[in-house]
Structure formats: C-alpha cells, structure tokens
TITOR-143327 format. One line per 8 residues: number of its first residue (from 1); their letters; for each residue x, y, z of C-alpha. Coordinates in pm, 1 decimal. Example, Ala and Ser with C-alpha at 12.3 -4.5 7.8 and 13.67 -1.06 7.14 Angstrom:
1	AS	1230.0,-450.0,780.0; 1367.0,-106.0,714.0 $
***
This chain:
1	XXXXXXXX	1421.9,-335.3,-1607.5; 1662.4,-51.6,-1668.0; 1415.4,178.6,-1678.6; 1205.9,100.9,-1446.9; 1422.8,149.3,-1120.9; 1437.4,532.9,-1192.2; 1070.4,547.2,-1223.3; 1025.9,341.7,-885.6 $
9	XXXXXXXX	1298.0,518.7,-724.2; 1199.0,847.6,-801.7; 834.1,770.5,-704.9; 957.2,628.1,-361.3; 1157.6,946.4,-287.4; 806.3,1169.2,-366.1; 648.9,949.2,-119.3; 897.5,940.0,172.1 $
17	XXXXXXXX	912.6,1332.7,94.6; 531.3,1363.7,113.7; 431.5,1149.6,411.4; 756.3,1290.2,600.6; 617.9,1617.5,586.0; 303.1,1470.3,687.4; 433.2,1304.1,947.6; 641.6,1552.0,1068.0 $
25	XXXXXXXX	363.5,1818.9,1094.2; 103.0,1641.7,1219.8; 293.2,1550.3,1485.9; 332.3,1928.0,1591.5; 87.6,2045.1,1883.2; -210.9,2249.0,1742.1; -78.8,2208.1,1388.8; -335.7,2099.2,1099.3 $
33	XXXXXXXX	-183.4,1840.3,827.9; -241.4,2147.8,592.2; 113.2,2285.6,598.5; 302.4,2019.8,526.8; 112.0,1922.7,229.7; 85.9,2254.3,87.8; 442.5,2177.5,-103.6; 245.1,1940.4,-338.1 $
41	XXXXXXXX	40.1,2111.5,-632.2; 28.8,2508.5,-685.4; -7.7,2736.4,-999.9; -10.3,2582.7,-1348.5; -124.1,2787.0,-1643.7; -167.1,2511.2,-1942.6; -370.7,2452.9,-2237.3; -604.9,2174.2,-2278.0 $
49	XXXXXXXX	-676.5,1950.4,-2597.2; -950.4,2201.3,-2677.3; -669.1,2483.1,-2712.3; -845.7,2640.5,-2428.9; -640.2,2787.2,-2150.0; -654.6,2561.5,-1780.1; -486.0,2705.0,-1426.5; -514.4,2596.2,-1099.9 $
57	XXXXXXXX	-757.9,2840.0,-1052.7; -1019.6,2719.0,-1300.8; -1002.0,2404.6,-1125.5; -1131.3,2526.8,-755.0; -1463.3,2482.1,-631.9; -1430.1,2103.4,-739.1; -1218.0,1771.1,-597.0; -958.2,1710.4,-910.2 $
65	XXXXXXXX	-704.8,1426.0,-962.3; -365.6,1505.2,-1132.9; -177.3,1279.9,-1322.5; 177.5,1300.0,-1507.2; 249.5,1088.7,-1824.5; 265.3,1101.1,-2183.9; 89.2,996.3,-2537.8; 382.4,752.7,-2634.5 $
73	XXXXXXXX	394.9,617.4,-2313.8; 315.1,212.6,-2328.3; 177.1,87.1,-2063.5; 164.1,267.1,-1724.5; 8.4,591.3,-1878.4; -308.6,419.0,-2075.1; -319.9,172.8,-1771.8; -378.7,473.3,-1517.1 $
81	XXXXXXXX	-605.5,614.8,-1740.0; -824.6,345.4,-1831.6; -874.5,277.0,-1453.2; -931.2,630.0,-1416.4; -1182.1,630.1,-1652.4; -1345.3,353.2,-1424.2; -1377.8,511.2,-1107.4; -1513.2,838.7,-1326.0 $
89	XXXXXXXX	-1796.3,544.6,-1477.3; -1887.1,459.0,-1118.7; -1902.6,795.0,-1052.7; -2236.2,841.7,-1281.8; -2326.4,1222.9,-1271.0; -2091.5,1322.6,-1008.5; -1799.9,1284.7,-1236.2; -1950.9,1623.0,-1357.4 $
97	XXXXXXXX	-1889.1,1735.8,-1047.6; -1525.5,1636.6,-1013.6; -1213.8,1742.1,-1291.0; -903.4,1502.1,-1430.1; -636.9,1633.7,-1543.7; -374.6,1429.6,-1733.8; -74.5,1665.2,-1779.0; 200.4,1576.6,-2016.5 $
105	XXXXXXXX	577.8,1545.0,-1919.4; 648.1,1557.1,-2313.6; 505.0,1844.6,-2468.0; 759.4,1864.1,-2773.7; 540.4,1549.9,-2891.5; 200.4,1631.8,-2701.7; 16.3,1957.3,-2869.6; -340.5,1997.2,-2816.1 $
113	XXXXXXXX	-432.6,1814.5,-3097.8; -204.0,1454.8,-3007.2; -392.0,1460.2,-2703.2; -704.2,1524.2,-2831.2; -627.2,1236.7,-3049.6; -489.7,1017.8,-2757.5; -771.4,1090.8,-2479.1; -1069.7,993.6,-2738.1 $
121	XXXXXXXX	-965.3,628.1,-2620.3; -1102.0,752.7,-2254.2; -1352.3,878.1,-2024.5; -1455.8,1230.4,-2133.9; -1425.6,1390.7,-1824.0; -998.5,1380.1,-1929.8; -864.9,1713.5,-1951.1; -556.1,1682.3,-2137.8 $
129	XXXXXXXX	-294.4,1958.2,-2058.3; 48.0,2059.5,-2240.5; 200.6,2387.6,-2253.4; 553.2,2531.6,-2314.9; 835.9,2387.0,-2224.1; 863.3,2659.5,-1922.6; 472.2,2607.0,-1806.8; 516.6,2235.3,-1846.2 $
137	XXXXXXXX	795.7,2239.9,-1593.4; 642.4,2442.6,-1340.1; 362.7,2247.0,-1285.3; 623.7,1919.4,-1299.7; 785.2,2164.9,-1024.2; 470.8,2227.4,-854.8; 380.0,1863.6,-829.5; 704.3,1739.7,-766.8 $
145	XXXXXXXX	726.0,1532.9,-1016.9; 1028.7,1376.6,-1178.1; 1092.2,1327.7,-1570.9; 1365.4,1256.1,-1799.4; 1395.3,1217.7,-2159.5; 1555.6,866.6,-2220.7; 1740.8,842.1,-2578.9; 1670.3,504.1,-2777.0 $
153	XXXXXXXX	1852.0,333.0,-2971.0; 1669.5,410.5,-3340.5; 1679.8,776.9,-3259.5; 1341.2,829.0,-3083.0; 1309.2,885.8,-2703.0; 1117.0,798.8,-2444.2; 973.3,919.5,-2088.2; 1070.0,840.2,-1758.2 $
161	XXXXXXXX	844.9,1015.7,-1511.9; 675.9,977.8,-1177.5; 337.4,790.1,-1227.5; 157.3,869.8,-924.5; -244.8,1047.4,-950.0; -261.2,1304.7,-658.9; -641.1,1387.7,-521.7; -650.3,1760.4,-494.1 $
169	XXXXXXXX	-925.0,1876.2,-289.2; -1180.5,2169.7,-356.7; -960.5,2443.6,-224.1; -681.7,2292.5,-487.1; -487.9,2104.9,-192.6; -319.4,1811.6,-191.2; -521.6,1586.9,20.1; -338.1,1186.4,-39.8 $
177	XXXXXXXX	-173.0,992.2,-325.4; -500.7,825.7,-494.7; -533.5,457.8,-482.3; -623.4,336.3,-823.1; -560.8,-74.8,-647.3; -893.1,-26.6,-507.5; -1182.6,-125.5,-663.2; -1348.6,106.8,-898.6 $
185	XXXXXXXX	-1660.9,128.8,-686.7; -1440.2,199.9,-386.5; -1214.9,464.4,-533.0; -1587.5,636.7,-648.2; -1662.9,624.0,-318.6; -1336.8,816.3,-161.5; -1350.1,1058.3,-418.6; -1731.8,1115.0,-388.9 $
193	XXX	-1664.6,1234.0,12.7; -1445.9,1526.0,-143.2; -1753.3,1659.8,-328.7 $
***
C-alpha cells in the first residue's frame, strides 16, 4: 500500500496539471487547445532494443502512444502492455501504421538487450527505449513523468513511476491520456481516427 500512494499521487498531480492547462486555455477566446498541451512530450533521443537510435523525430508522420515503466516492474507495467498489445491486435494492419513506445524509467537494469528479452512476451509493434541516464531523464522531463528508485529490504530496488500511456498525435503532440479501460475494439477505434 506504501507504495502505491506515491504512484497514485504523483499520477493525479500529472493529470490536474494536464487538464488545468487544458482547461485553462481552451477557455481563452480564439485560442486552440494546442498550447496548453504542448508542455507534454518533446525531444527524446533513445535507443531501442535493436540498438538502433529513436527521437521524437523518427516518430512523426504517425499517431504513437508513450508509456513509462520498467522490466522488473510486477504488475502494472506487463498489465499496460499486454492490453496494449490488444488494442495493437484489433488494430490488424493499421498497427503498421501507428508506433509504441515503452520507455524505461530504469535504464541501469534495462539495456537494449533486457528489453529485447522482456518485450518478446508482447505485440511486436513495442519499441523498447533506454538510453543514458541524462537522455532517460529528459524524456521523463519531457513527459512529465515522475520516478523514484525505492530501496528494498534484500538490497535490490524497485520503481515507482507514473503509469499513464499518452496518445501523441502525427505532428508528435500530446492529444489525451489513452484509455486502456475501454474495450480493445474501442481503444482501436480512437486510435484508428488519429491515422
């Protein structure tokens, strides 16, 4: 239980941050809801699981959904992906047409090759992403995402992070929070009207 406040706290404060600036600006006469979500997402340059070099750039032209986590993680992170992996089989041949990216909050554990490993279990439209220390926390920056490194008792650690999947659109913007409480089909469907 411990753990799990910081993880829902931290999420609720990215939401009340993101919808107040949604809020606020869309409010604003002759504004577009573009501005005030241009503070979520932005440069990243990672490497996926292939060793091959990802940025923000190389993901334009296409809708993409972000999400945070880690390969230890034991339950949220395989959860998200697994229904991830749904909506991307409901998808059929437009899931070629659409990107994932699962980027780690742990890279001291998560090289290329552990989530290589660690994404075989999923759909293969997964990009797994890790980087540096320094690249890894500018696109945690970017996203506004939270993690912390939580000692354990045996000497191991752990992740606390935000576990929200963002919906970028073509142009790389952040369009909504995705809703993975949907059904499959449905979630296929909202991501489908980004193509």
């Amino acid at each position: 239980m411990s753990r799990v406040l910081p993880i829902l706290g931290a999420f609720l404060l990215g939401l009340v941050l993101v919808f107040g600036a949604i809020v606020h600006f869309a409010g604003r006469t002759g504004s577009s809801i573009g501005p005030a979500i241009a503070g979520v997402g932005g440069p990243f340059h990672l490497e996926d699981q292939h060793g091959k070099s990802v940025s923000d750039q190389d993901m334009k032209g296409e809708p993409f959904l972000v999400f945070f986590g880690f390969t230890h993680c034991p339950d949220i992170c395989p959860t998200t992906l697994f229904e991830i992996s749904e909506v991307l089989k409901k998808l059929g041949k437009d899931a070629d047409r659409t990107g994932v990216l699962f980027i780690t909050v742990d890279p001291e554990r998560d090289t290329p090759a552990a989530l290589k490993d660690y994404l075989s279990n999923f759909d293969p439209h997964l990009r797994g992403l890790t980087g540096d220390p320094a690249a890894v926390n500018a696109a945690l920056k970017a996203y506004r995402v939270y993690a912390q490194k939580i000692p354990l008792k045996d000497g191991d650690y752990t992740m606390d992070h935000t576990a929200a999947v963002y919906l970028m659109d073509k142009n790389g913007h952040f369009v909504a929070l995705f809703n993975l409480k949907q059904s499959p089909e449905a979630a296929a469907d909202q991501l489908r009207g980004y193509l």
